[in-house]
C-alpha positions as CSV (number, residue, x, y, z in Angstrom):
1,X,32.0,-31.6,-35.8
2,X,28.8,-33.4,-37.1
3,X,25.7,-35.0,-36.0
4,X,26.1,-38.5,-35.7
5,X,22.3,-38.6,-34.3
6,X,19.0,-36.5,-33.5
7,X,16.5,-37.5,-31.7
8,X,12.6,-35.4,-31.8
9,X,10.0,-35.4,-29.4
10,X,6.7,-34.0,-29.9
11,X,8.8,-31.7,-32.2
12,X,6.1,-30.3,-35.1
13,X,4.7,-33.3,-37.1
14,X,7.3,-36.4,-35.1
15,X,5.6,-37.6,-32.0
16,X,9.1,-39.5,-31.5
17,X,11.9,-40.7,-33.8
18,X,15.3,-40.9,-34.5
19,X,17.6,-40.2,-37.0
20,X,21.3,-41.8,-37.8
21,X,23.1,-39.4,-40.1
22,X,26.6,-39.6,-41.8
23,X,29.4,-37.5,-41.3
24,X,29.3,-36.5,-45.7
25,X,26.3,-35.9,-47.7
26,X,22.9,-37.0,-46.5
27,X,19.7,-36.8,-48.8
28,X,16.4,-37.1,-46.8
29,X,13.5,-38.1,-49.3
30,X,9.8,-37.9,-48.8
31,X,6.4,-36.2,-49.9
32,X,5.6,-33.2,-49.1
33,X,4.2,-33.1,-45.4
34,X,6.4,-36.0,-44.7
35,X,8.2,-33.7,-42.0
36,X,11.5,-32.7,-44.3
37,X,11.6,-29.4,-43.2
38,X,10.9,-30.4,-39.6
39,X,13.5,-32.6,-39.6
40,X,16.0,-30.0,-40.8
41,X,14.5,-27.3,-38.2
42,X,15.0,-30.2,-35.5
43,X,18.3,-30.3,-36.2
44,X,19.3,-26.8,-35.8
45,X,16.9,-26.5,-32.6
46,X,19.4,-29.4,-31.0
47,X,22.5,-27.0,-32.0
48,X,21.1,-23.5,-31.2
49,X,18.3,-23.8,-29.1
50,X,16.3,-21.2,-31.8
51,X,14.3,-22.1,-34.9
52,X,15.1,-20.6,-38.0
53,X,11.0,-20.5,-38.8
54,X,9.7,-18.9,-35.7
55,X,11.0,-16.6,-33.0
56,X,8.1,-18.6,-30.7
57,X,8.9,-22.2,-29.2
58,X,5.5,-22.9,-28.7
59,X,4.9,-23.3,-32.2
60,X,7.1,-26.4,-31.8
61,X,4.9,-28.3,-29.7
62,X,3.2,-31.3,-31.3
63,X,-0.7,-30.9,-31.3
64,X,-1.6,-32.1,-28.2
65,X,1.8,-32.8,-26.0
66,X,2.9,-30.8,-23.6
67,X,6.4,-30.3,-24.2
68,X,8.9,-30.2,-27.2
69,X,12.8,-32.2,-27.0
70,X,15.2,-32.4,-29.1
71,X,18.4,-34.1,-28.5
72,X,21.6,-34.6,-31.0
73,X,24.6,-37.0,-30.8
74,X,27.9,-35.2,-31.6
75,X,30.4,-37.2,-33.3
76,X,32.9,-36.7,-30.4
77,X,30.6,-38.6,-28.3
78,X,28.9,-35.1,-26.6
79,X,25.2,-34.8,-26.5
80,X,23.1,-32.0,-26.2
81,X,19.5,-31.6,-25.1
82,X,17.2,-28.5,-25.5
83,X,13.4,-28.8,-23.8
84,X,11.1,-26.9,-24.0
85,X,7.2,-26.7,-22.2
86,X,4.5,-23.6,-22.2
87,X,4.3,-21.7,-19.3
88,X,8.0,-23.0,-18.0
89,X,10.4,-22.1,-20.4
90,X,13.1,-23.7,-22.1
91,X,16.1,-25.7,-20.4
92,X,19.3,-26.8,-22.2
93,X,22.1,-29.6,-21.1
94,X,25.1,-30.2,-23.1
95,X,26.5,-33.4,-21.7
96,X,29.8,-33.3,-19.5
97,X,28.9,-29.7,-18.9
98,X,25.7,-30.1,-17.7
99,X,23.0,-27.1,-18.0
100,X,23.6,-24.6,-20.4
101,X,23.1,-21.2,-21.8
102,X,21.8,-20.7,-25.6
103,X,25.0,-18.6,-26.3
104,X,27.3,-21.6,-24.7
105,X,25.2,-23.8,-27.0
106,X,25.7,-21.9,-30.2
107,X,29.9,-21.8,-29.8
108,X,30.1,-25.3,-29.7
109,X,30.0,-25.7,-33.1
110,X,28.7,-23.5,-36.7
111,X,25.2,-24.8,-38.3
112,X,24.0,-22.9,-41.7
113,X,20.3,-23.6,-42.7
114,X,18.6,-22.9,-45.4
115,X,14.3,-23.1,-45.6
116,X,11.4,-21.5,-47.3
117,X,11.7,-18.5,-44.4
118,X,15.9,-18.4,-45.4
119,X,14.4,-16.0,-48.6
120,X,13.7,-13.2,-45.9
121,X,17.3,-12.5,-45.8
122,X,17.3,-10.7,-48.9
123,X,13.5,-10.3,-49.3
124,X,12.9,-8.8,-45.5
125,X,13.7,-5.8,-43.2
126,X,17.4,-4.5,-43.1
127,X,17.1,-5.5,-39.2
128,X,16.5,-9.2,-40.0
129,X,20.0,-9.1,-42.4
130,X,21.9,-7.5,-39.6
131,X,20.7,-9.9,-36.8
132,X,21.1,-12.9,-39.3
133,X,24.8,-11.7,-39.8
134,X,25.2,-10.6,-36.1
135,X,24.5,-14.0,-35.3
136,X,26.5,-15.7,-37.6
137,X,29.2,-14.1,-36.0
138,X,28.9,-13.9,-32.7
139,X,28.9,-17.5,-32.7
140,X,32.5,-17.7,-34.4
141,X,34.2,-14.7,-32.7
142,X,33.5,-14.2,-28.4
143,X,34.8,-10.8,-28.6
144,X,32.0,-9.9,-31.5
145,X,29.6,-11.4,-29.3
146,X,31.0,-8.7,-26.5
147,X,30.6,-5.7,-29.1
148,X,27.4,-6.3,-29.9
149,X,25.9,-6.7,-26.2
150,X,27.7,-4.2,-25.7
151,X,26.2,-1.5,-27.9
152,X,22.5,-2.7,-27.7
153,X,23.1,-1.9,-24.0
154,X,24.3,1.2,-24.4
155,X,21.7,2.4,-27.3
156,X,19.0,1.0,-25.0
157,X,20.2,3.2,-22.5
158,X,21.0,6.0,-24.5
159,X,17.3,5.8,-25.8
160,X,15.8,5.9,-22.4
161,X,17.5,8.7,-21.8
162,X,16.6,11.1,-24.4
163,X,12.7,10.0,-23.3
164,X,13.8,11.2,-20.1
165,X,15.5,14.4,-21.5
166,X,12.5,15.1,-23.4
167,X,10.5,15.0,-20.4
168,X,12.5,17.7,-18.8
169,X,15.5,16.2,-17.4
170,X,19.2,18.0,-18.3
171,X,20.4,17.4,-21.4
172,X,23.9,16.4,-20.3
173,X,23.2,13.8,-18.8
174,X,23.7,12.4,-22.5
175,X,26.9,12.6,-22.4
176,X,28.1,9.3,-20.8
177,X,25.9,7.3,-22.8
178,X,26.9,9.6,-26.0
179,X,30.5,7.8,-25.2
180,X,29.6,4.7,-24.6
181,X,27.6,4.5,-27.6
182,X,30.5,6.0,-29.6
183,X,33.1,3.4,-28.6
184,X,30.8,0.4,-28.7
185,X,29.6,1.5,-32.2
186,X,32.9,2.1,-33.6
187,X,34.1,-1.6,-32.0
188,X,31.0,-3.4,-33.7
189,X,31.5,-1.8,-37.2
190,X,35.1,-2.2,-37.6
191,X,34.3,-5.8,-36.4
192,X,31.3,-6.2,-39.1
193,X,32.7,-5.0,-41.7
194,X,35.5,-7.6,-41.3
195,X,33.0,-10.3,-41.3
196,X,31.4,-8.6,-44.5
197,X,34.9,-8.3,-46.1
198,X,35.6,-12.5,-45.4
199,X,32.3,-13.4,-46.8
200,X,32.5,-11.4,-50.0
201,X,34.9,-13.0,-52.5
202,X,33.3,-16.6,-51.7
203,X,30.0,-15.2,-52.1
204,X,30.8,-13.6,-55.4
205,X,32.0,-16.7,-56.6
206,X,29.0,-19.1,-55.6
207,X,26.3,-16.8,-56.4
208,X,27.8,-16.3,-60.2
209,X,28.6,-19.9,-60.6
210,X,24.6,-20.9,-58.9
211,X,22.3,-17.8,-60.7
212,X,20.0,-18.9,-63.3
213,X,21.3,-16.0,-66.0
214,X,25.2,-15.7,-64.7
215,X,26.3,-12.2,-63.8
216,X,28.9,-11.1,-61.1
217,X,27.4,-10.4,-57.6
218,X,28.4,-9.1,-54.5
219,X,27.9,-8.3,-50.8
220,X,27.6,-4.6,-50.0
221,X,27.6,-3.2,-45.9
222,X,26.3,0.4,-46.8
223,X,26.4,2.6,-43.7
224,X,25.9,6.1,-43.3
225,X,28.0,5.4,-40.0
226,X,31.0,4.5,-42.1
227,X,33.2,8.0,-42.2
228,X,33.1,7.4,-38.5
229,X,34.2,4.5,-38.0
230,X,37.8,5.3,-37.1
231,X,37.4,8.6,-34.9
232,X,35.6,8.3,-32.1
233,X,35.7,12.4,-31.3
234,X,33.8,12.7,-34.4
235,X,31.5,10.2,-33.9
236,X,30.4,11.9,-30.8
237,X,30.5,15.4,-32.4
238,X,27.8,13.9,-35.0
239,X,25.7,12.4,-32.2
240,X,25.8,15.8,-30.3
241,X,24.6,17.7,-33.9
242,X,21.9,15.4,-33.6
243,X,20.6,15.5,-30.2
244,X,17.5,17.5,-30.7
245,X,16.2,15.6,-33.5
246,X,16.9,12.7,-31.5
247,X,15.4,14.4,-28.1
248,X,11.9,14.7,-30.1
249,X,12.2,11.1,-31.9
250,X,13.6,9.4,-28.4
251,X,16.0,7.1,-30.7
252,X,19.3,7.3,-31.8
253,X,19.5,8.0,-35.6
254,X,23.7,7.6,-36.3
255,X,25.5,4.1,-36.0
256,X,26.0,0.2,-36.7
257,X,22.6,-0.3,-35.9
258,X,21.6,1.3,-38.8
259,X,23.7,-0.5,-41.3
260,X,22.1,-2.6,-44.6
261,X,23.6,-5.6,-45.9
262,X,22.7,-5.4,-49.8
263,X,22.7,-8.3,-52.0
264,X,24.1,-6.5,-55.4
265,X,24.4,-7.9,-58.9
266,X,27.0,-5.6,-60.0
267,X,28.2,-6.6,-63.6
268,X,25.4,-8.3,-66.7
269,X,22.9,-7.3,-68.3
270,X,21.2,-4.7,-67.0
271,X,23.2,-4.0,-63.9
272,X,23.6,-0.1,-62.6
273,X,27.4,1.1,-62.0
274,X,25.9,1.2,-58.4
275,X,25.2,-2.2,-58.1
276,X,21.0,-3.6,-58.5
277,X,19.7,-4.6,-55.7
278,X,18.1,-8.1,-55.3
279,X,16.0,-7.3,-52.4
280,X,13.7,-5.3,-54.8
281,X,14.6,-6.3,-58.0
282,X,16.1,-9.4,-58.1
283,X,14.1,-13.0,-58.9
284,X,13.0,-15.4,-57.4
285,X,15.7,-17.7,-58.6
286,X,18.6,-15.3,-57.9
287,X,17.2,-14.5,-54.5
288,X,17.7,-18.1,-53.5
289,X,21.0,-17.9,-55.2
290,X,22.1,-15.3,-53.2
291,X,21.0,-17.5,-49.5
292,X,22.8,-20.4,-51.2
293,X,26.0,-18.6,-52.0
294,X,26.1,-17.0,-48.4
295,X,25.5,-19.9,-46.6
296,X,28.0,-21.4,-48.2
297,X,30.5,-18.1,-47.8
298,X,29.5,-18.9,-44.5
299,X,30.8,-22.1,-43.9
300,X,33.9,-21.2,-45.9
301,X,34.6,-18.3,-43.4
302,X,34.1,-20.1,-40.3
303,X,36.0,-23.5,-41.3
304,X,39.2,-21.4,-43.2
305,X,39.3,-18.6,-40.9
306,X,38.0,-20.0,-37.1
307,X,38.3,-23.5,-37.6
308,X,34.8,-24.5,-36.9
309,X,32.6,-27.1,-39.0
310,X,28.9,-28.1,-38.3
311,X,26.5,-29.0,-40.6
312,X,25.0,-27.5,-43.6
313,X,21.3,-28.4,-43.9
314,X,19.6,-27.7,-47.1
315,X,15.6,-27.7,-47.5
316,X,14.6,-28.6,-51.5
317,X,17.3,-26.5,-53.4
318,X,17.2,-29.0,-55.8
319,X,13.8,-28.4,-57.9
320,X,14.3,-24.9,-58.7
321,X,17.7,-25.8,-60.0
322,X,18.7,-26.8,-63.8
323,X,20.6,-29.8,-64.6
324,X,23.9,-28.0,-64.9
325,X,23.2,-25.9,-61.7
326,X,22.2,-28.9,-59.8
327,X,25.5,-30.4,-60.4
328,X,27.3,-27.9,-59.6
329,X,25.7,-27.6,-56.5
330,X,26.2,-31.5,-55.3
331,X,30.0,-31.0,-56.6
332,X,30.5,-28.5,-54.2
333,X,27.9,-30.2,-51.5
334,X,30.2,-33.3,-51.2
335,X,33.5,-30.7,-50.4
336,X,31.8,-29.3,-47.3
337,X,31.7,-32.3,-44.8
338,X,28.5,-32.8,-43.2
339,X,25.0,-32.2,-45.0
340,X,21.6,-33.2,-44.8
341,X,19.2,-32.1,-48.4
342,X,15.8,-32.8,-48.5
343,X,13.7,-33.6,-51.6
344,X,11.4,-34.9,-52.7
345,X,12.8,-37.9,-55.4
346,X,16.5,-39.0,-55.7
347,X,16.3,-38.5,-59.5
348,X,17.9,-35.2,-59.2
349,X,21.3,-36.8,-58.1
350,X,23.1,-38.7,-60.3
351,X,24.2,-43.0,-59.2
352,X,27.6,-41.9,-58.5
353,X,26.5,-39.0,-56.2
354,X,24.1,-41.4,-54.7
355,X,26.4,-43.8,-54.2
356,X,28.3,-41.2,-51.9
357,X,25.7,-40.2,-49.4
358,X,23.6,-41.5,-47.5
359,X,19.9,-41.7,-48.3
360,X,17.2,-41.5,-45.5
361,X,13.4,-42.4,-46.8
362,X,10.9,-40.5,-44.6
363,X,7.6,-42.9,-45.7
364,X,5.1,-41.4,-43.3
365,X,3.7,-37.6,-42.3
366,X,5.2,-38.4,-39.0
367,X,8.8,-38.7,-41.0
368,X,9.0,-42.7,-39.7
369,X,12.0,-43.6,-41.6
């Protein structure tokens, strides 16, 4: 699948506008403020009804307008719409189908983004790396989408009720939601680890061949839930040692939703045996790295392994990059079907690799092409 077009509405800096994209590499040039980003953000907001910037759609409003729309033109002649206005919330359609939700939007097809914000994956909380990686997928695999609804339920339960036990009600009324918690845990990390296992050779390799310094790297899912994760019994056991901890606290300490996806650099100069972590001690170069190679792990997993494509949309990765880097990158760009890079001057692709894309010119801070 690709976008064959996007239209923007009062979306950030566009009052209106169109773009026409190609189904292979597309390089959207301007100067900073000339909406690059937005246009990027656009895109994913027609795909997934969510911006990868802000959890608050209100921040997508144009100064001054009243509403936000974005609609894209799939290349097998589908459309989809998502609106948005203050105070009445946010409708999508999907052409043919008519009205949609934001989960039936997202399984239509994959989308990988990186911007600026795309360095909180290894730089932010161990919730945002588990929700980025829930995410990704959910939208591949319906019956990881079922896991994981499944055991928020249950731990939101289960955490109401030891509030409630606390304030004096029996303590065994725990016990259902003890067992539903155990199985829906044990589902969703079986099925996440999976997902880590798929992503981690192809990370490995980008994020050696794209680091400024080389190294080997890897992808790490460290869990104190993990000796669990195939007997439910003992699951439960542990969740019953720590009920009284738990009781006082009125959260449940033990399970998936605990879990840390690490970004390692495990052999080089100056590596650990354990493995050293970028999210604290990694640059700023092999940070971004490290979003580039898992986006693209990504895309690798969901188009080998689920047969889904979409596009890849890349917001100035070229700048940071050296030469040999940057062609390394494009190399592997113009394998992967559908992207849109912004920048800020063609000179950092060669004639040849211009000559294979198509170049869109944003001249004004309204992104008028």
């Amino acid at each position: 699948m690709h976008v064959a077009e996007i239209g923007l509405t009062n979306f950030r800096s566009y009052h209106k506008a169109r773009f026409v994209f190609s189904p292979g590499l597309n390089i959207v040039v301007g100067e900073n403020a000339a909406g690059k980003t937005n246009l990027l953000e656009g895109v994913f907001y027609a795909l997934r009804a969510a911006s990868p910037r802000t959890s608050r759609d209100e921040k997508l409003v144009r100064w001054g307008a009243s509403y936000v729309r974005a609609e894209a033109q799939l290349d097998d002649g589908s459309r989809t719409q998502v609106y948005f206005a203050p105070g009445s919330g946010r409708r999508i359609r999907v052409s043919r189908a008519g009205d949609a939700t934001a989960e039936e939007l997202r399984r239509r097809a994959a989308v990988f983004i990186f911007v600026p914000e795309s360095l909180l994956l290894v730089k932010g909380s161990p919730a945002r790396r588990r929700a980025h990686l829930d995410a990704f997928a959910a939208a591949l695999d319906a019956s990881y989408a079922a896991a994981s609804t499944d055991l928020h339920l249950a731990l939101r339960q289960r955490n109401a009720q030891l509030v409630r036990v606390r304030g004096g009600t029996a303590e065994r009324t725990l016990d259902p939601w003890d067992k539903q918690v155990a199985q829906a845990g044990i589902d969703l990390g079986r099925r996440r680890r999976d997902f880590v296992e798929y992503l981690r050779p192809i990370f490995a390799e980008h994020a050696t061949a794209l680091t400024p310094c080389g190294g080997t790297f890897d992808l790490e899912l460290q869990s104190g839930f993990a000796e669990y994760e195939h007997d439910v019994q003992a699951y439960l056991a542990a969740l019953r040692q720590r009920r009284a901890l738990e009781i006082v606290r009125g959260t449940t300490s033990l399970g998936p939703h605990r879990d840390e996806l690490r970004f390692l650099e495990v052999g080089g100069a100056g590596a650990s045996p354990l493995g050293r972590d970028l999210r604290p001690f990694g640059s700023q170069g092999e940070q971004r790295a490290a979003v580039l190679a898992l986006l693209l792990a990504e895309r690798h997993v969901a188009v080998e392994v689920f047969d889904k494509t979409g596009p890849l949309l890349l917001d100035d990765v070229m700048s940071e990059l050296d030469e040999r880097r940057r062609r390394l990158l494009v190399e592997l760009l113009l394998q992967c079907g559908q992207v849109l890079v912004t920048t800020t001057t063609t000179m950092y692709f060669t004639p040849e690799e211009l000559a294979c894309a198509r170049v869109i010119e944003l001249n004004t801070p309204e992104g008028a092409v």
